[in-house]
N, C-alpha and C positions, 0 to 999 in steps of 0.2 A: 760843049761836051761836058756831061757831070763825071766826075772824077771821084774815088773814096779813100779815105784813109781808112787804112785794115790798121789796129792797134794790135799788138801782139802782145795779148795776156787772157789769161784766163786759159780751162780747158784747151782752147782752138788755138793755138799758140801763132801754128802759121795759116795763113790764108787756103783756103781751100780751093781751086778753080777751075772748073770743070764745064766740059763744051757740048751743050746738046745742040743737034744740026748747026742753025747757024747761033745761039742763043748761046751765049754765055752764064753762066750761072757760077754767084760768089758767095762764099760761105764766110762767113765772120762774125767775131765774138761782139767788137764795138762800131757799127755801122754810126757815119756822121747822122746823127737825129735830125738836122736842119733837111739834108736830101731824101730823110725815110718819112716826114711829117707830111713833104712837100707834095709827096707823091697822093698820098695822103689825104689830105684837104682837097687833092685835085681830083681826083677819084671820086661820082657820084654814088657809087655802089658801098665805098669805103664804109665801115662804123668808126667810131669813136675808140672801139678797143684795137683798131688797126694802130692807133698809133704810139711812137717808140714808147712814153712814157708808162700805157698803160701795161704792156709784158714789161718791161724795167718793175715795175711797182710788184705787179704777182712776182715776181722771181726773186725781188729781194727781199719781199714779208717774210717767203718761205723759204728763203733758201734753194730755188728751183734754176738749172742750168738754163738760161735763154739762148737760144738763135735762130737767126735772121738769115733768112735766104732771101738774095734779087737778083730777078734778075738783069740781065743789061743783053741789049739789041743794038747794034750799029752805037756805041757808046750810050747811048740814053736809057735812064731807067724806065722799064717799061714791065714790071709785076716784082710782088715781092709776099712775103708768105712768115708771118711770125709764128716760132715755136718756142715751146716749152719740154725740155726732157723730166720725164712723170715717172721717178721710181719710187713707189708706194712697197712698204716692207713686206707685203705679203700680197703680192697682185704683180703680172705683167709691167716691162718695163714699156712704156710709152712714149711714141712723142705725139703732142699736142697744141693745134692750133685753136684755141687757147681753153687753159684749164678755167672753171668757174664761171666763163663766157659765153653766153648765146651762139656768137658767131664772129671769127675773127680769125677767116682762113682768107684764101687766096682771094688776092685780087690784081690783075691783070692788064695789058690793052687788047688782048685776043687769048681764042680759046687755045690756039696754040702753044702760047707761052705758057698757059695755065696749065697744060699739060706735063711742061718741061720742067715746071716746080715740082707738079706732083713726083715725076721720075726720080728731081733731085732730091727732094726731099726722103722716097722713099730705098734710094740708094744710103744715105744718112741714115737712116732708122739702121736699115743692116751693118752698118760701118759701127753704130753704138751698140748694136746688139738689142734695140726695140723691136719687141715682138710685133708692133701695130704702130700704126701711122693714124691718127683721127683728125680729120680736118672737119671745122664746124661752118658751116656755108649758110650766109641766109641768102632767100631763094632758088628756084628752081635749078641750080646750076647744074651740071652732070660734070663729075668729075675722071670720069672714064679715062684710062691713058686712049690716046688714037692706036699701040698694035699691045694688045694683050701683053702684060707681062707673067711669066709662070712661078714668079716669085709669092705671091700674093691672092690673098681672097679677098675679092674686094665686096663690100656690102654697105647700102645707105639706110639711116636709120631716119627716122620721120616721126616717134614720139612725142617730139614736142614740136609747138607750133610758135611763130612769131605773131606779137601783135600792135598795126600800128594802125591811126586813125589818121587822116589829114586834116588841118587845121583853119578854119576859116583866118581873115584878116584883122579881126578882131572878137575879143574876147562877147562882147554884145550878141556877137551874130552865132559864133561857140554855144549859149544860153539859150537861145531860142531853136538852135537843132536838136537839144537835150530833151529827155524823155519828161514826163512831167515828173513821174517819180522820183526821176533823180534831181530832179529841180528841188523836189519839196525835202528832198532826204538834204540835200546841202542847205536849206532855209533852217533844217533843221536843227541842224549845227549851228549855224548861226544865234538861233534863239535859246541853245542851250550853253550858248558863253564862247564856244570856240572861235579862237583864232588863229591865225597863222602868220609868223613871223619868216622871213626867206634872208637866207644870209650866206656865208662860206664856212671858214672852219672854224667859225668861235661858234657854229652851231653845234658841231660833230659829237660832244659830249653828250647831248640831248638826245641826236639822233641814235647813237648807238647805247645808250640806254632805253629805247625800245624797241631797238632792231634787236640788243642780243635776249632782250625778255619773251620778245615774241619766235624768237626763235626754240630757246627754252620751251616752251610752250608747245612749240609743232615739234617738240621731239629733234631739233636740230641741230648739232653742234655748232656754235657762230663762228664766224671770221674775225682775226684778228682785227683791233680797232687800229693797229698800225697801217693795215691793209688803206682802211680810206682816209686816213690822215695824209697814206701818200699820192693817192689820186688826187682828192680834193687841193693838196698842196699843188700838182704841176699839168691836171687838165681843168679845161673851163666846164667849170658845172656850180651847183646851186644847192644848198642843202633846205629843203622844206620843215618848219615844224610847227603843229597846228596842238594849243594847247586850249585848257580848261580851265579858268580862274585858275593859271598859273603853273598848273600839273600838264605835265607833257602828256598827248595822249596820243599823237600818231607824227611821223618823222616820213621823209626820205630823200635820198642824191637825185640829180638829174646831171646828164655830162649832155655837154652841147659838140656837136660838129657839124659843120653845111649848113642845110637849113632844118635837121630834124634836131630833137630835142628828145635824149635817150633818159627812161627812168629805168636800172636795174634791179635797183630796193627801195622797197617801203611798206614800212610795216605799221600796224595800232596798236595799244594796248588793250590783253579782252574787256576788264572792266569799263573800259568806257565806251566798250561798241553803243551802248543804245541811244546814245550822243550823237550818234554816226561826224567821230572826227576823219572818220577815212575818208570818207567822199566828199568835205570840205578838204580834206588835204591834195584828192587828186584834181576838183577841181580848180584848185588854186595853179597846182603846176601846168595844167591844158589851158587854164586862162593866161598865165604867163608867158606860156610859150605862142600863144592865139598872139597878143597882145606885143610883142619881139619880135612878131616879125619870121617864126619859125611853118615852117608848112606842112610838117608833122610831129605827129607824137610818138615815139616807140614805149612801147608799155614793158619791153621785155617777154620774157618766153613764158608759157604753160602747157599742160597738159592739157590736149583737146578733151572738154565734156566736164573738165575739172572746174570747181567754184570759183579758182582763182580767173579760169580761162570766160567765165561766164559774167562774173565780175567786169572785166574789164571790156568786154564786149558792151554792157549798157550804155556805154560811155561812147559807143560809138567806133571801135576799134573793130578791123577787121582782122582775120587769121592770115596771116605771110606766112610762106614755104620757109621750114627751116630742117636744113640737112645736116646731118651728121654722117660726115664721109669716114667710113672706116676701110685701112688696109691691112688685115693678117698676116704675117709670115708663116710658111709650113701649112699644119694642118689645123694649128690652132689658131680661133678669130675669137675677136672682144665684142662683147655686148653692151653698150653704154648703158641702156637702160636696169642693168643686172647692180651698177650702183645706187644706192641710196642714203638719203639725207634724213632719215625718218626714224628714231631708234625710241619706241616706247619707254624705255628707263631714262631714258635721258631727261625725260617732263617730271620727275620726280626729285632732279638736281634743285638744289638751292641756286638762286639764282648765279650771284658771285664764283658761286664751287663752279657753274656751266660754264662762265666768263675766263673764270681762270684754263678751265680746261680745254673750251673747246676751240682754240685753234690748232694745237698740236693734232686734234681729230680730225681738223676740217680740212687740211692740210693736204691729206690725201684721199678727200672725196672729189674729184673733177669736176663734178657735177656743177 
């Protein structure tokens, strides 16, 4: 029988605990991370951002209230649901499974229980006085409660799309599935100097000097470099960086869990697109993960029809269902896609002035 210690601190002082049918469900500030990983790693459906470390990490870059619903059947952990309370200064208050993430809502051992999250959770939202509940689901899940509740609008958003490829056994046989062009665009690379170095955090300097340029660039406020300092320090992942006689020209993370092998960021820098260090960069991480022993690759999320989404498809990647579950309170519902990460004056920042400023921006774009 798993057992928890509830710590009493923070917001949630005392344990919250509350009975749907026969389903228990525990509300708490500090859940044992050993029983919340566990679940976790066990879980085929789980991503990499289900686990404790990575809502610990978002929540302390920004300062964001974390909690953790699980819940518990016949004593045994059996679903549990990470949130983030999202109060942005001039927007809806929210909670959010999880901000900045693809997908990293419920996961379950039945649709049941899944159900009983959703309830609890959105009992929670009105207990904080969040106007919406957003849960981010990759695949086709349906998050419906089983009897209407009258509180709530509920609406699935489908904007973006997941994309992953599966992995041959070895990198050799990865090459010979590849299209030619992209075969010659990575020779390409090759013969124009680039290399790629793969390391952990004594790369993170490298990488987020062309993560935050290239964001500069699109118009994007970046993420604090705290943000993946604290990843990279306590999940397993891999930082890529693929240089030119010397000069960094394309960077990114990959986080491992199970057997797929997740890349959320990676970026180039423009001058040296006709290098093409990008496509020596992604094939190094699909050959390393070919090559490990992993059985697929998650590319992360795009806009269906978009460059980025078209991009990553030559590589072999298909489009996975990705939902965005939203619940309303009253009359008023949230529209995730009505956020954006795109602000034309922004590409006019000097670089550093972007660096400095923009995580206090980014902060409260969820996206």
């Amino acid at each position: 029988m798993v057992s928890f210690d509830i710590l009493k601190t923070g917001e949630f002082a005392t344990a919250d605990v509350r009975w749907y049918k026969t389903i228990m469900i525990e509300i708490y500030q500090n859940p044992d991370p050993d029983y919340w990983d566990a679940y976790v790693q066990a879980c085929p459906d789980a991503s990499f951002s289900h686990l404790h470390g990575w809502v610990d990490t978002l929540s302390s870059t920004y300062h964001l209230c974390p909690i953790k619903l699980v819940a518990v059947d016949g004593g045994r952990l059996s679903g549990l649901l990470p949130l983030v309370l999202f109060t942005p200064p001039r927007g809806d208050k929210r909670l959010i499974s999880l901000p900045y993430t693809d997908a990293a809502g419920i996961i379950a051992d039945d649709a049941a229980i899944a159900a009983e999250l959703v309830r609890a959770a959105l009992d929670l939202a009105a207990d904080l006085g969040a106007q919406h509940l957003e849960l981010r689901q990759a695949g086709d899940v349906l998050l419906r409660l089983q009897e209407p509740d009258e509180r709530v609008i509920y609406t699935p958003h489908t904007f973006k799309t997941g994309l992953v490829r599966a992995l041959p056994p070895s990198s050799e046989e990865l090459w010979d599935q590849l299209d030619a062009k992209v075969r010659n665009q990575v020779r390409k690379a090759r013969k124009c100097g680039c290399s790629t170095k793969i390391g952990g955090s004594e790369l993170l300097g490298k990488f987020y000097r062309v993560f935050s340029e290239n964001m500069r660039d699109l118009g994007s406020p970046v993420h604090d470099l705290g943000l993946f300092r604290g990843m990279v320090g306590i999940l397993a992942s891999r930082v890529f960086v693929v240089s030119i006689k010397g000069e960094v020209a394309a960077a990114a993370i990959v986080f491992e869990k199970g057997e797929t092998l997740f890349n959320p960021w990676a970026s180039s820098i423009r001058c040296f697109r006709p290098q093409c260090p990008n496509m020596l960069l992604y094939w190094s991480m699909l050959a390393f993960g070919a090559d490990n022993g992993y059985k697929r690759f998650d590319f992360g999320r795009s806009t269906p029809g978009a460059s980025t989404c078209r991009f990553k498809m030559q590589w072999g990647a298909k489009k996975e269902a990705l939902v965005w579950h939203v619940f309303s309170r009253g009359a008023s519902y949230w529209v995730p896609q009505n956020e954006s990460l795109v602000d034309e004056a922004w590409k006019k920042l000097d670089i550093e002035d972007s660096r400095k400023r923009g995580p206090a921006v980014r902060r409260w774009i969820s996206l």
